[in-house]
C-alpha positions in Angstrom: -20.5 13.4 48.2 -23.5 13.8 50.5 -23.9 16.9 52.8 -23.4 15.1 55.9 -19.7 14.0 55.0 -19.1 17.3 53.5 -20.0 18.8 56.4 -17.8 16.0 58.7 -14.8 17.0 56.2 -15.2 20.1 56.8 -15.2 19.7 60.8 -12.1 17.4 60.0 -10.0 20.3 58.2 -8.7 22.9 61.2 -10.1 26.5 60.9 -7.3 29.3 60.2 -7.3 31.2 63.3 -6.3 34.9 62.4 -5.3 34.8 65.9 -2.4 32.7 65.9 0.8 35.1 66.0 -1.1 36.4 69.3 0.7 34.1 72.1 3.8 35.1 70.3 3.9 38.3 70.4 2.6 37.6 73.7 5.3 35.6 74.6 7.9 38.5 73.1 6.4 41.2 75.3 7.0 38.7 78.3 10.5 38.6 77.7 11.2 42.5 76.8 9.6 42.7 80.4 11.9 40.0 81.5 14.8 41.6 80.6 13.3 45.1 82.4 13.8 43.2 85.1 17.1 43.3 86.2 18.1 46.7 85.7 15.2 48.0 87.3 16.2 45.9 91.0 19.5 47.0 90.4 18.3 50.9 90.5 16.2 49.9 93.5 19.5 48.5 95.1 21.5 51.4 94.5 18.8 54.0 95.6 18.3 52.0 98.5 21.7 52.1 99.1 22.6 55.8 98.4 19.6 56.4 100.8 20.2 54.4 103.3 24.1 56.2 103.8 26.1 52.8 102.0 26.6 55.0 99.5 28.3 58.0 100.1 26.6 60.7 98.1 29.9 62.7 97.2 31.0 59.4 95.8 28.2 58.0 93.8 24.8 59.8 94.1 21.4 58.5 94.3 19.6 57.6 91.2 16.6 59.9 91.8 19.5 62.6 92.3 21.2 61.7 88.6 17.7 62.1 87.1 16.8 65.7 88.8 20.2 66.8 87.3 19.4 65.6 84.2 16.0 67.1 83.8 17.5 70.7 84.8 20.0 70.7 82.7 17.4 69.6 80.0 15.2 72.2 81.0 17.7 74.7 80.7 18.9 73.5 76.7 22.4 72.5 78.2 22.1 69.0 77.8 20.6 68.7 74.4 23.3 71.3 73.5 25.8 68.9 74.4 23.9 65.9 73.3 23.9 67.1 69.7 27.4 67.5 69.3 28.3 64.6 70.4 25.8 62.9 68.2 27.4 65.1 65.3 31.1 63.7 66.3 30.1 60.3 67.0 28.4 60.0 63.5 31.1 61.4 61.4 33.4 59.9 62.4 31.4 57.0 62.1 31.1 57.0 58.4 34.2 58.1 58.0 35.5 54.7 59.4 32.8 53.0 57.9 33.1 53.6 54.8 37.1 53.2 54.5 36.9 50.3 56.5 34.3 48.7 54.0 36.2 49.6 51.0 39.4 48.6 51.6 37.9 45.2 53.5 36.0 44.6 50.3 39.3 45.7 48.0 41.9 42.9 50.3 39.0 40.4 50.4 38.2 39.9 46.9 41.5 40.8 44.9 44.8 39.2 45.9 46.5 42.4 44.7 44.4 44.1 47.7 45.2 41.7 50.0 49.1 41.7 49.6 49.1 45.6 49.4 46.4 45.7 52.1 46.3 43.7 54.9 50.0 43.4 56.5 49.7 47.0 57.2 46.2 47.2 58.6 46.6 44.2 60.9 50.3 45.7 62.0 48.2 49.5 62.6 45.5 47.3 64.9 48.3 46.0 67.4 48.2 49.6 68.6 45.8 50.9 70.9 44.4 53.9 69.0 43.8 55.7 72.2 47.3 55.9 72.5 47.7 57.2 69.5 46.5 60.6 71.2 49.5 62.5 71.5 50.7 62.2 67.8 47.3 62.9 66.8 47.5 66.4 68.7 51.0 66.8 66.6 49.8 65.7 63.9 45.8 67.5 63.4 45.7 69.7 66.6 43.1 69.1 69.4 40.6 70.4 67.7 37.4 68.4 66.3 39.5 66.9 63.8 40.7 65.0 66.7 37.6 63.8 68.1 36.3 62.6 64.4 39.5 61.0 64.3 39.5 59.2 67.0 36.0 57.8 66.1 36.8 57.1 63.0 39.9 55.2 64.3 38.1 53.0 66.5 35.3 51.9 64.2 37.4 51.4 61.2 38.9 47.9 62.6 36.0 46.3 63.4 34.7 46.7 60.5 37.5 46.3 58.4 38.2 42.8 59.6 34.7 41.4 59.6 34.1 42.4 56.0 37.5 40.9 54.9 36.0 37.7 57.2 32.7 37.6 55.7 34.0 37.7 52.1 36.6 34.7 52.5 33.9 32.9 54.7 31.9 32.4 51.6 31.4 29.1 50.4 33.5 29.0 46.8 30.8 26.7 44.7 28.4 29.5 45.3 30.5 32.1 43.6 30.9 29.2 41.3 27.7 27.9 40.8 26.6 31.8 40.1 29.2 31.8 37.3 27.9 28.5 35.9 24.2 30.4 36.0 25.7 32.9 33.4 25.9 35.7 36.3 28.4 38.3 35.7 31.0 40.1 38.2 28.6 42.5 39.4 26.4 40.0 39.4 28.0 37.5 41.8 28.7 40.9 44.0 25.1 41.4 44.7 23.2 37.7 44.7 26.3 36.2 46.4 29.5 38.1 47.7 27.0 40.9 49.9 23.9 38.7 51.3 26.8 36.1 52.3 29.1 39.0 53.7 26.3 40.8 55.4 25.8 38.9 59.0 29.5 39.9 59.5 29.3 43.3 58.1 26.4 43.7 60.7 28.6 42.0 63.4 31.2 44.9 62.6 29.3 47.4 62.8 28.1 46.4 65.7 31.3 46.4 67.7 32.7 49.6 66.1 29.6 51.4 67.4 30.9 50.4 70.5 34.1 51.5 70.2 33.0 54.6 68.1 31.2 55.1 71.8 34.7 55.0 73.9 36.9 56.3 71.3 34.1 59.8 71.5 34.4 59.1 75.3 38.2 60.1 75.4 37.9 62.9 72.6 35.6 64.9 74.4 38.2 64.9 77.3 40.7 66.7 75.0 40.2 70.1 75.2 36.9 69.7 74.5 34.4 73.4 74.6 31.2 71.5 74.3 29.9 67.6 74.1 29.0 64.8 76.7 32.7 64.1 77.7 33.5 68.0 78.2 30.5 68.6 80.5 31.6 65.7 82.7 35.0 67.5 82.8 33.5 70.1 84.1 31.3 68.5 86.6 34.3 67.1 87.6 36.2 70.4 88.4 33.3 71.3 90.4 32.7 68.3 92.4 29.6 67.9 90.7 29.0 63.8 91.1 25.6 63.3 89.9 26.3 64.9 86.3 29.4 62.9 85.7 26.9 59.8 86.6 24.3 61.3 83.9 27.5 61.9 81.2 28.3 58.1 82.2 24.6 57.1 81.5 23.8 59.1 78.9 26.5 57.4 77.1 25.3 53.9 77.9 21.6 54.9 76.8 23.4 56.3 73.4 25.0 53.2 73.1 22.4 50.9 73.9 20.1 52.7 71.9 22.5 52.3 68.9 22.5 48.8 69.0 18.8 48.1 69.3 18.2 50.4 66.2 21.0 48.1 64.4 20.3 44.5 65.5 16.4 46.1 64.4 17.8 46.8 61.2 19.9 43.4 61.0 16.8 42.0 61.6 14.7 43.2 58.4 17.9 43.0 56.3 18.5 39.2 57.1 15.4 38.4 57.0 16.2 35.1 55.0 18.8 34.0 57.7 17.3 31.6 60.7 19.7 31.6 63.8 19.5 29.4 66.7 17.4 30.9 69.6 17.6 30.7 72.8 15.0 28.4 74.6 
């Protein structure tokens, strides 16, 4: 090979450009700012609005009002007092209802015994509203945190109950099959088939019950309650205090929102083998 069509094969062959993942993350930090977007005109709306007198500010206070109470009551340690216990009931309770709801959804998805002894009571407990279950619950475990962590661990224990029983029977039979051809074992099968193909549910679950993890703490703090999110928007309440009920109200969105970005992050670098439609 001469050096002139050496060199004209080279020019042929495209250059890696180190560069290339730029436009997409380019593109991706469009879009995060794309999705800025409409919250950010809807808080110019509303301050507009609450200036302007549409809004009266007895009943729903300016933004810029919910933020100056926000950053006393920071600046005095009674938010983040608050803050912290509910963070401490919230994740209790949490694993609490985790955990059960992932054993016994694994237990009635992969042994018939499990899921005659099981299920029929589980689904006949989720026709009730576990809110309602309040007043027993007082009877029952007093109104103390118990309660609270109950409650929490009540509504996230459905969720994920049913989406790990779902992601187990929604496996495909001739893998399990096709791993016990291969020679795996039991535990085997559990941890190259049953859990990667259960997971996108299991995430899916826990998804929702942070949600309702989120309410279920919502009402729990309203109970007799000395300290939390829920009890200082009691007492804003007594007092007339508008713009700190708002905060409780937003504080509990941000926890919740915040919640489910840290999940679907870790989703993301769990699943990494999994490739979803996306949105174009």
């Amino acid at each position: 090979m001469t050096a002139a069509t050496g060199t004209a094969a080279h020019a042929a062959v495209p250059a890696l450009d180190d560069t290339a993942p730029a436009p997409v993350a380019a593109r991706a930090g469009g879009r995060r700012w794309q999705r800025a977007v409409t919250p950010l005109v809807l808080l110019a709306v509303w301050e507009a609005a609450a200036r302007t007198g549409l809004l009266p500010p007895g009943k729903l206070p300016a933004p810029s009002d919910v933020l100056r109470a926000g950053y006393t009551l920071a600046a005095d340690g009674t938010l983040t007092t608050h803050l912290l216990d509910s963070l401490h009931r919230a994740a209790v309770g949490l694993a609490v209802g985790s955990v059960l709801a992932v054993v016994l959804g694994t237990v009635a998805g992969l042994l018939r015994l499990g899921e005659d002894v099981i299920d029929p009571p589980v689904q006949m407990a989720r026709m009730l509203p576990h809110l309602a279950l309040v007043p027993l619950l007082i009877i029952w475990i007093g109104i103390g945190e118990e309660l609270k962590i109950t409650l929490v661990a009540l509504g996230s224990f459905f969720p994920i109950y049913f989406n790990t029983y779902a992601g187990i029977r929604d496996i495909d039979e001739r893998l399990v099959e096709a791993a016990r051809t291969c020679g795996l074992g039991q535990l085997a099968r559990l941890r190259h088939v049953v859990l990667p193909g259960a997971l996108p549910a299991l995430f899916l679950g826990l998804r929702l019950a942070i949600g309702a993890a989120w309410l279920s703490l919502v009402v729990g703090e309203q109970v007799n309650a000395q300290s939390g999110i829920g009890f200082l928007m009691m007492e804003a309440r007594d007092f007339m205090q508008t713009d700190i009920v708002v905060l409780g109200l937003v504080i509990y969105a941000l926890l919740g929102l915040l919640s489910d970005l840290l999940l679907r992050l870790a989703e993301r670098r769990a699943l990494t083998w999994r490739r979803g439609l996306k949105a174009t």
